[in-house]
C-alpha positions in Angstrom: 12.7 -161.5 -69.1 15.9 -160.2 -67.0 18.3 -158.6 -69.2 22.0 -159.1 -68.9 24.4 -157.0 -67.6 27.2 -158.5 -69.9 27.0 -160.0 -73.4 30.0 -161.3 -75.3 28.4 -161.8 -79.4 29.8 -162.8 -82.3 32.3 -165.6 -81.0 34.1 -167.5 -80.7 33.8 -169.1 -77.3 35.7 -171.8 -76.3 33.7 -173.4 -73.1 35.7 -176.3 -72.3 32.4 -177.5 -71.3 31.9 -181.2 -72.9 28.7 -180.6 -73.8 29.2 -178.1 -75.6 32.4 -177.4 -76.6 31.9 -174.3 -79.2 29.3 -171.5 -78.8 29.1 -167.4 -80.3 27.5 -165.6 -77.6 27.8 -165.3 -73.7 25.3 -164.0 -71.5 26.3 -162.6 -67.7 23.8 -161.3 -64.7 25.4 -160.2 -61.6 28.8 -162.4 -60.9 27.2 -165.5 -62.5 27.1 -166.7 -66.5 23.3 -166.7 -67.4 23.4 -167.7 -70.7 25.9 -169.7 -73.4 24.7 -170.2 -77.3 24.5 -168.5 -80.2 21.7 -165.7 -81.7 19.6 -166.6 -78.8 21.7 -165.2 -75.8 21.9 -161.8 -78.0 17.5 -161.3 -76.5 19.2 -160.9 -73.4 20.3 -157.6 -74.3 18.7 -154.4 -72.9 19.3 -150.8 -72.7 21.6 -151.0 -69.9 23.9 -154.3 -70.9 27.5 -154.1 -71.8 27.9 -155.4 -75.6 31.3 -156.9 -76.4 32.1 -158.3 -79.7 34.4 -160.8 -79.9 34.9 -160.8 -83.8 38.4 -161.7 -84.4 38.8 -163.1 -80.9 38.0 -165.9 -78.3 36.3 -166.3 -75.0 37.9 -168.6 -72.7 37.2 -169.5 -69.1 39.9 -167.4 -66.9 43.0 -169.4 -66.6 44.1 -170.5 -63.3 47.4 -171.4 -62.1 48.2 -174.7 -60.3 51.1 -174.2 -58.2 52.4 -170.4 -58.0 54.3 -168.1 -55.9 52.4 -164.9 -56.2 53.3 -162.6 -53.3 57.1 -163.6 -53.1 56.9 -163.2 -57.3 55.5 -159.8 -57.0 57.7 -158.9 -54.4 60.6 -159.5 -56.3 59.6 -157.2 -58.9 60.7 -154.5 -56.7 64.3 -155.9 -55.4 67.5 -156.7 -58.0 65.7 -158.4 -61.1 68.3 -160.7 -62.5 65.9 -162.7 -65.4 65.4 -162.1 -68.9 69.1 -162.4 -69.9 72.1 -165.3 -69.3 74.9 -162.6 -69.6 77.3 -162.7 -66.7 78.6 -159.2 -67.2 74.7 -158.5 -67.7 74.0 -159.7 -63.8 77.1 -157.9 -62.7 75.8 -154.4 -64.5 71.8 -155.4 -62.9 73.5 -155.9 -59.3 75.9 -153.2 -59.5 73.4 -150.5 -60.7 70.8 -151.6 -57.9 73.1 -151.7 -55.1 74.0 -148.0 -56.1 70.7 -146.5 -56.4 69.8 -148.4 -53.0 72.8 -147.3 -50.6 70.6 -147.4 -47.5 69.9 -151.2 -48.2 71.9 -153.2 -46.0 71.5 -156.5 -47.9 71.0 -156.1 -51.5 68.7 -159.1 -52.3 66.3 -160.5 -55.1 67.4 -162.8 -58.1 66.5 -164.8 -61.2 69.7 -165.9 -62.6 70.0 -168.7 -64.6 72.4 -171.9 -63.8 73.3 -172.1 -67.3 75.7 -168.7 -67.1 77.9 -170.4 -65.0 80.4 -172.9 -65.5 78.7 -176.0 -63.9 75.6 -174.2 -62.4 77.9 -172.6 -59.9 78.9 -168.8 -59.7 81.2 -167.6 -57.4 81.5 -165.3 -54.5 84.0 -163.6 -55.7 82.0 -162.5 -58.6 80.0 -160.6 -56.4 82.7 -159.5 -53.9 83.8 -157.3 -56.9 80.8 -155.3 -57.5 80.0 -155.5 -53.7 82.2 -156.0 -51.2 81.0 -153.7 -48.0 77.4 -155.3 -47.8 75.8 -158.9 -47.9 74.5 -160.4 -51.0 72.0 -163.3 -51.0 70.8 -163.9 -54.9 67.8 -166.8 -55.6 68.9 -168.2 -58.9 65.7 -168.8 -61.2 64.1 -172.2 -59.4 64.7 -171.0 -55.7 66.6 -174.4 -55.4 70.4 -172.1 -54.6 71.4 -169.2 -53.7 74.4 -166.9 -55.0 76.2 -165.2 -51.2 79.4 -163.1 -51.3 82.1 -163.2 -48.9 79.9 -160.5 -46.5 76.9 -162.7 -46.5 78.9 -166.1 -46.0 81.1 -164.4 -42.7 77.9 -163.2 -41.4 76.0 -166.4 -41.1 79.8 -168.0 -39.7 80.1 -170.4 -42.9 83.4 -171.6 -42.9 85.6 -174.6 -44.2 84.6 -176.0 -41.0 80.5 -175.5 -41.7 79.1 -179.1 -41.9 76.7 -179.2 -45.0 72.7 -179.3 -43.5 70.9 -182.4 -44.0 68.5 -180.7 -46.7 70.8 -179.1 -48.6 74.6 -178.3 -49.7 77.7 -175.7 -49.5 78.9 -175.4 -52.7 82.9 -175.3 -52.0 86.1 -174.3 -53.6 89.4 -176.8 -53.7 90.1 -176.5 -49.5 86.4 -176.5 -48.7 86.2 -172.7 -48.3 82.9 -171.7 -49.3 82.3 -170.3 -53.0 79.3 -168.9 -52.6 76.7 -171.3 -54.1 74.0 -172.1 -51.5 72.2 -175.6 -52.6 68.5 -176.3 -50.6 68.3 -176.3 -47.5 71.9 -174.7 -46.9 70.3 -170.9 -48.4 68.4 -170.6 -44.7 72.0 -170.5 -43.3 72.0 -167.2 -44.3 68.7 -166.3 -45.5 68.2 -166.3 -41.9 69.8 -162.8 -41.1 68.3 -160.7 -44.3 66.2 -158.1 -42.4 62.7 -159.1 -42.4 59.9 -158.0 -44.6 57.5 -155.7 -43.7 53.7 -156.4 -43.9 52.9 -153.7 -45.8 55.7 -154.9 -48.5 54.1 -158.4 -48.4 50.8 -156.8 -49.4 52.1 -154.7 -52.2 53.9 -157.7 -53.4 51.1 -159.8 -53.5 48.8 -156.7 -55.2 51.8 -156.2 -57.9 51.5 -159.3 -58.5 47.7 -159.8 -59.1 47.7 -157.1 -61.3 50.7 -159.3 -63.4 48.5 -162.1 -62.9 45.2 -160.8 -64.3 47.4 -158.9 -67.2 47.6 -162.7 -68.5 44.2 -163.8 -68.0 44.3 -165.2 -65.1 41.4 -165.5 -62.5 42.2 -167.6 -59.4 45.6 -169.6 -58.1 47.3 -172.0 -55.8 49.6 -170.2 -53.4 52.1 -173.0 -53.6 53.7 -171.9 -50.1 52.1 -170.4 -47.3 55.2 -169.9 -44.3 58.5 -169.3 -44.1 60.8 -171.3 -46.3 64.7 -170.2 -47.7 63.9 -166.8 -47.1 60.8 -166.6 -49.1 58.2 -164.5 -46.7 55.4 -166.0 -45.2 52.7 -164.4 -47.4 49.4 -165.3 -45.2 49.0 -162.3 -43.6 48.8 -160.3 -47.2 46.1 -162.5 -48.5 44.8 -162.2 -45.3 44.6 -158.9 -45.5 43.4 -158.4 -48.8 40.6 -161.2 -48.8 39.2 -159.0 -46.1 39.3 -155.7 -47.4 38.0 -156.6 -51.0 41.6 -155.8 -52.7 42.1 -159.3 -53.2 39.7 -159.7 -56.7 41.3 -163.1 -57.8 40.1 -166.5 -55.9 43.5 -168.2 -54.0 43.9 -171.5 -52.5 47.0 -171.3 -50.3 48.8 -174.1 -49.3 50.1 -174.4 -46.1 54.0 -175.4 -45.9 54.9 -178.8 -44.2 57.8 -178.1 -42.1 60.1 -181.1 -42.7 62.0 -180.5 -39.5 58.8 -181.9 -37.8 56.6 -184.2 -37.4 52.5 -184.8 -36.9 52.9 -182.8 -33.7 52.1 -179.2 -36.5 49.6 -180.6 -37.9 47.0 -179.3 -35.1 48.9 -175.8 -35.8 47.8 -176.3 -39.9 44.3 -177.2 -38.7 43.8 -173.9 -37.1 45.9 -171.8 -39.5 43.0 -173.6 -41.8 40.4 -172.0 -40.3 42.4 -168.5 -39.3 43.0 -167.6 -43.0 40.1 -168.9 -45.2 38.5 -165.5 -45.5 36.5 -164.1 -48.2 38.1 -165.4 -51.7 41.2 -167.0 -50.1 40.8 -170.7 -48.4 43.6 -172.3 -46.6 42.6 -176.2 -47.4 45.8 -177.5 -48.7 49.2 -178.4 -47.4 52.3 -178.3 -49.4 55.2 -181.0 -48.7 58.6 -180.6 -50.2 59.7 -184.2 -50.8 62.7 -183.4 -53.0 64.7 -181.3 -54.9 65.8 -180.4 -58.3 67.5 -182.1 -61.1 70.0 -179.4 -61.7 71.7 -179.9 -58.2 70.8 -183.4 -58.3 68.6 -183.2 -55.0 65.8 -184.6 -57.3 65.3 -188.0 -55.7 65.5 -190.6 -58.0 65.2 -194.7 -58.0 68.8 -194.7 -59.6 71.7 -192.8 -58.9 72.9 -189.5 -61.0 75.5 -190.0 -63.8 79.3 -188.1 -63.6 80.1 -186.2 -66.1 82.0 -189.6 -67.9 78.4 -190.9 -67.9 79.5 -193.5 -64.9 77.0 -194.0 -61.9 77.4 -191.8 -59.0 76.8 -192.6 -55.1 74.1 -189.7 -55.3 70.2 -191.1 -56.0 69.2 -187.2 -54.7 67.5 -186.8 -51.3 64.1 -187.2 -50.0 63.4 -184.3 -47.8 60.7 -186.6 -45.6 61.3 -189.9 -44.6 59.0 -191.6 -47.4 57.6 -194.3 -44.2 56.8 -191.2 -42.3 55.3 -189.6 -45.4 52.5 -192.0 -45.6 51.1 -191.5 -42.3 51.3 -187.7 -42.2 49.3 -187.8 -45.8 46.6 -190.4 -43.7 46.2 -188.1 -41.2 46.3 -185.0 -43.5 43.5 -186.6 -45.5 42.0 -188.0 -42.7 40.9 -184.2 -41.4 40.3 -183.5 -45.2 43.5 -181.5 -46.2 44.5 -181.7 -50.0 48.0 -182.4 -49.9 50.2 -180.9 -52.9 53.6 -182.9 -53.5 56.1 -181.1 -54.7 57.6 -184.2 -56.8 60.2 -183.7 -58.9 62.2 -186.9 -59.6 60.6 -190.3 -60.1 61.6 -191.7 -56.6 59.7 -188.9 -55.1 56.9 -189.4 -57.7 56.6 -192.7 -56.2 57.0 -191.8 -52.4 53.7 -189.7 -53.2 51.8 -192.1 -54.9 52.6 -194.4 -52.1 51.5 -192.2 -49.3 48.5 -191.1 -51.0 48.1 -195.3 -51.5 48.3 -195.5 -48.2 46.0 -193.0 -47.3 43.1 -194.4 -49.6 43.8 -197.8 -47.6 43.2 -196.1 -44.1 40.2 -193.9 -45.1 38.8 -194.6 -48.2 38.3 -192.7 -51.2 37.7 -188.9 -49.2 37.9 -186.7 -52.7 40.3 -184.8 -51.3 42.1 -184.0 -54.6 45.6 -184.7 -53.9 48.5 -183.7 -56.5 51.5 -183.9 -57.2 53.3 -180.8 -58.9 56.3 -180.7 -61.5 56.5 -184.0 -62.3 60.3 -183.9 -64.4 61.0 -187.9 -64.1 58.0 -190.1 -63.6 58.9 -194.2 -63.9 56.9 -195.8 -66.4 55.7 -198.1 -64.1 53.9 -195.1 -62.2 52.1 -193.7 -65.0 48.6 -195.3 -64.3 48.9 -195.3 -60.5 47.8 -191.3 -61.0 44.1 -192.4 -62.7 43.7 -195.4 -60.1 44.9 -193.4 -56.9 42.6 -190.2 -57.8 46.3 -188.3 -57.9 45.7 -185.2 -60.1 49.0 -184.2 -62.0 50.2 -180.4 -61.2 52.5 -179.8 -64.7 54.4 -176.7 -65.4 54.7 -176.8 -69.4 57.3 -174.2 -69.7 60.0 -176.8 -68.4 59.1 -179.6 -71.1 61.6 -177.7 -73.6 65.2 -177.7 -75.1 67.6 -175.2 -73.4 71.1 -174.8 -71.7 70.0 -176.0 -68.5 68.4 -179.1 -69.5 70.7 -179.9 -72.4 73.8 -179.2 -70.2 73.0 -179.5 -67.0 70.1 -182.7 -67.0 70.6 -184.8 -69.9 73.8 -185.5 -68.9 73.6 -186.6 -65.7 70.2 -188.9 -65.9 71.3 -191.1 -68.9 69.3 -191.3 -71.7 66.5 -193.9 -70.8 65.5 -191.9 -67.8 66.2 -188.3 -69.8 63.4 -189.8 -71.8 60.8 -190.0 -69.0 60.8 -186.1 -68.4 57.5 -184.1 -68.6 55.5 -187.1 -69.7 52.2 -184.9 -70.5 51.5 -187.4 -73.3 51.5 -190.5 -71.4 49.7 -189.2 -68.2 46.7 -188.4 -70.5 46.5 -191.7 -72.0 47.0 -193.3 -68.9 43.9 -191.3 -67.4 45.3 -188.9 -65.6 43.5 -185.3 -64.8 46.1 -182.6 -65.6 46.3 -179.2 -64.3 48.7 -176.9 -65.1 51.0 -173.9 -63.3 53.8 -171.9 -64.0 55.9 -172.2 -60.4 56.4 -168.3 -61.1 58.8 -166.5 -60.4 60.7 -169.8 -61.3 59.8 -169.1 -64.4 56.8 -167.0 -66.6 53.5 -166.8 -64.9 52.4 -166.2 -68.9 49.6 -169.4 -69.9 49.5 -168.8 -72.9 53.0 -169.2 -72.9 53.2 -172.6 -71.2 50.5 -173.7 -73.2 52.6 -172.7 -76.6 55.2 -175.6 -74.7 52.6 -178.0 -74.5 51.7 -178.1 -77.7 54.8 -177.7 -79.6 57.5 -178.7 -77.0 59.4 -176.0 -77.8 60.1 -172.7 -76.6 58.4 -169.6 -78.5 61.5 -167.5 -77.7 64.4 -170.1 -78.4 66.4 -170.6 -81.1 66.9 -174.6 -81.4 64.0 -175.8 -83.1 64.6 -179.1 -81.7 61.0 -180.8 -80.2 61.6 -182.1 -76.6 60.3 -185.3 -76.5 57.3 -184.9 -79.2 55.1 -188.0 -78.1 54.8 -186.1 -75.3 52.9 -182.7 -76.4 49.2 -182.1 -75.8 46.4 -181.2 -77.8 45.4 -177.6 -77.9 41.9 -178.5 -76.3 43.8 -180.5 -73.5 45.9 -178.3 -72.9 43.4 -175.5 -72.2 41.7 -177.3 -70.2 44.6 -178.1 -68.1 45.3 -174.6 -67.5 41.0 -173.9 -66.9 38.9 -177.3 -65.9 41.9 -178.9 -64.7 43.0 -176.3 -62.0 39.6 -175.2 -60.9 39.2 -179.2 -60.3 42.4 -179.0 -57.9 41.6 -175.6 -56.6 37.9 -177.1 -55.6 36.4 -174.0 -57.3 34.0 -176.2 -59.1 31.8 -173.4 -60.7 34.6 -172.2 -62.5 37.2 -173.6 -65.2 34.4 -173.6 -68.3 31.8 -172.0 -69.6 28.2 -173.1 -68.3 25.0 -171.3 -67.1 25.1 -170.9 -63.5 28.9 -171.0 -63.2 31.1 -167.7 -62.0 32.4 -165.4 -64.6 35.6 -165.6 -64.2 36.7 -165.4 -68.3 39.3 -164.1 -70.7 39.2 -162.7 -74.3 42.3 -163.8 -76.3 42.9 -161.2 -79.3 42.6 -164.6 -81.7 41.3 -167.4 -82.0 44.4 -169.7 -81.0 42.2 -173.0 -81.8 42.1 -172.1 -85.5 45.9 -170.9 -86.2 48.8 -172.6 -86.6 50.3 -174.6 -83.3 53.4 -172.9 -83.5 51.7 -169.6 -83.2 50.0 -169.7 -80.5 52.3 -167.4 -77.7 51.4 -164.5 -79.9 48.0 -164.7 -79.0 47.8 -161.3 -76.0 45.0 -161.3 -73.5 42.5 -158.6 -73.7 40.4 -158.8 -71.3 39.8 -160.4 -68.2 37.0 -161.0 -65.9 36.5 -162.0 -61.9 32.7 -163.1 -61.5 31.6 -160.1 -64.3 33.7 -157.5 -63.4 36.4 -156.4 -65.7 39.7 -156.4 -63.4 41.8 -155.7 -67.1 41.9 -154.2 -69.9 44.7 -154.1 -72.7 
């Protein structure tokens, strides 16, 4: 009898396999599980096999990640870190003390702040002009939606009074239309445009600082949700490029190439050979990413009814579709046509729709291909939509951590979409009961790449670290077992790795040891729960 070379005793293991949910012992040869049961698996031990004992913990499946920006995450590790605080003076201090201790930067760059510090969402250049006048500034809040510039940056890039606003995005502007300094969409590439370029060998050790963050929380594989150049985020292809083919990538990555909305069906022979230029090694290039809104915050979220003033009174603004939602559905037919998945970034419920109607469209033209189409973030989503997602095949991309109370919704959402359409956010409940197939991602550095974390929101609806213990919308949380699997099953579904996402015989070992066993404590503990281990096809890539 072959003897393993890992064994995981003494559960409990979680498999999110449906026929058989629970199990005590795991059995690994090579890259591949060999065994899942109980006393049984344990003959599989020999002289030479790794025991681990999982007494007071719990296998899981490795967690994947939906919809992520890994190499421009990690990346930002390294510039001016603005996130884990709201305090203006706090940003000033972060900026202030980076710009010093980097003099031979000539644009101080990075970000992270959060639209709640600021009156409106909307901080000001001369904020920045006091801390740094002599170089350029260029700041991504939190969501990568806007940008804080100073007066340097703005002169640069010749943004005046005069500047017409771009059709994707807007220039925040003061009482005589002078700019302030907020950059909204589109309008950031005005000066994102003239940061000096990053280097490949930064893009690589962005992407391996990242992976090591990544695996820290148990997770094994990921959708690069951007693959190109978009509002100064770096192209990141040629890192995972890199890696994939000198083994330092260890976690499995499906990038997703970026749909440049300035075009038309005349790139997609360009996506079809970047396709087969970067799928290398544990990184495929099968999916292609298109923007087709905004945010709520800014109100570029495209919606079927127009944003609310601050006096609750309809506006003239419904948000803005990024691609013409008639040209969307045949770029998706062709897309699927030569077998790309597409991933919608879909944010309001007009743009929910615009998907669901290209992908409808698609499905008309070529039949049912599998191709696994979804539709990531998901805020608004009409009622009327709900079940289109289970008829259409549409898979729904959540990101948990948003389904809370905090400033920026409370303040800066509620508000402005009324209160029968605030009530439509994050439907996680309903998409379940309306068939849908979740997965689940963290849009990181947007906000945490943590899983357990997100999960924690799913459950509960509330944030672990927040203070109001208010529940957002509470017919809307998940079960624990659902929500696992969004974040295991769910992902590997989307990401095509089919031999991952549960625990089965013949399946990879991609897994992760939890310090507890989350399924058996209370809901509202659940983000204390650490990761211990974690596991790419058997081999231990870390250790707490």
């Amino acid at each position: 009898m072959t003897t393993a070379d890992l064994v995981f005793t003494r559960g409990p293991v979680f498999t999110v396999d449906p026929a058989r949910t629970r199990a005590t012992s795991l059995a690994v040869v090579g890259e591949r599980i060999a065994a899942v049961g109980h006393d049984e698996v344990r003959e599989l031990i020999g002289p030479r096999t790794e025991v681990v004992d999982l007494t007071g913990k719990l296998l899981l499946p490795g967690f994947q990640d939906a919809h992520v920006h890994a190499v421009s995450g990690g990346k930002e590790l390294a510039e001016c870190d603005l996130t884990g605080t709201i305090g203006v003076q706090e940003y000033l201090d972060r900026i202030r003390g980076y710009a010093d201790t980097h003099p031979d930067h000539t644009w101080i760059t990075g970000g992270g702040w959060s639209m709640e510090s600021f009156e409106g969402g909307l901080p000001t250049r001369q904020l920045l002009d006091s801390i740094v006048p002599d170089r350029p500034v260029l700041l991504s809040n939190r969501d990568h939606h806007g940008a804080w510039a100073n007066t340097r940056a703005l002169a640069l890039a010749g943004i005046t009074a005069d500047t017409p606003d771009p059709a994707d995005g807007r220039i925040e502007r003061e009482p005589d239309g002078t700019p302030s300094g907020m950059l909204q969409e589109g309008a950031i590439g005005l000066v994102s445009r003239l940061q000096p370029a990053s280097t490949p060998e930064e893009r690589l050790a962005g992407l391996l600082r990242a992976q090591e963050l990544l695996h820290s929380l148990g997770i094994t594989a990921w959708q690069d949700a951007l693959l190109g150049s978009f509002g100064g985020m770096p192209d990141p292809s040629d890192a995972y490029a890199t890696a994939a083919r000198d083994g330092s990538l260890t976690a499995r990555v499906t990038g997703a190439l970026w749909w440049d909305r300035d075009r038309g069906s005349e790139q997609i022979p360009e996506l079809v050979a970047l396709r087969e230029k970067l799928s290398v090694g544990r990184f495929r290039a099968g999916s292609v990413k298109i923007m087709q809104d905004g945010i709520a915050e800014n109100f570029t979220a495209a919606m079927t009814s127009p944003y609310l003033d601050g006096c609750g009174c309809a506006t003239a603004n419904s948000g803005l579709s990024f691609v013409d939602p008639r040209e969307l559905r045949g770029y998706v037919t062709e897309l699927d046509a030569l077998d790309f998945q597409v991933h919608f970034h879909a944010l309001g419920d007009r743009a929910v729709r615009e998907a669901l109607d290209a992908l409808e469209a698609a499905i008309a033209a070529n039949g049912r291909r599998g191709n696994r189409h979804h539709l990531a973030h998901l805020q608004v989503v009409h009622p009327e939509d709900l079940t289109r997602f289970a008829e259409l095949g549409a898979l729904a991309n959540i990101q948990p951590l948003w389904a809370a109370h905090e400033p920026q919704m409370d303040e800066l959402t509620i508000p402005f979409l009324g209160p029968e359409r605030a009530a439509w956010q994050y439907p996680f409940g309903d998409l379940v009961r309306a068939g849908a197939t979740l997965a689940a991602g963290s849009d990181w550095p947007v906000s945490s790449p943590d899983p357990i974390a997100g999960i924690h929101v799913a459950v509960n609806r509330r944030d672990p670290e927040a203070d109001d213990d208010r529940v957002f919308l509470a017919e809307q949380r998940l079960d624990l077992p659902t929500a696992l699997a969004a974040y295991t099953a769910g992902t590997a579904h989307v990401n095509r790795l089919d031999d991952t996402g549960s625990l089965r015989a013949g399946n990879l070992a991609d897994l992760v040891v939890l310090d507890r066993d989350i399924l058996t404590g209370p809901p509202e503990e659940i983000a204390e729960a650490r990761v211990e281990r974690t596991y790419v096809g058997g081999r231990l890539v870390h250790s707490r």
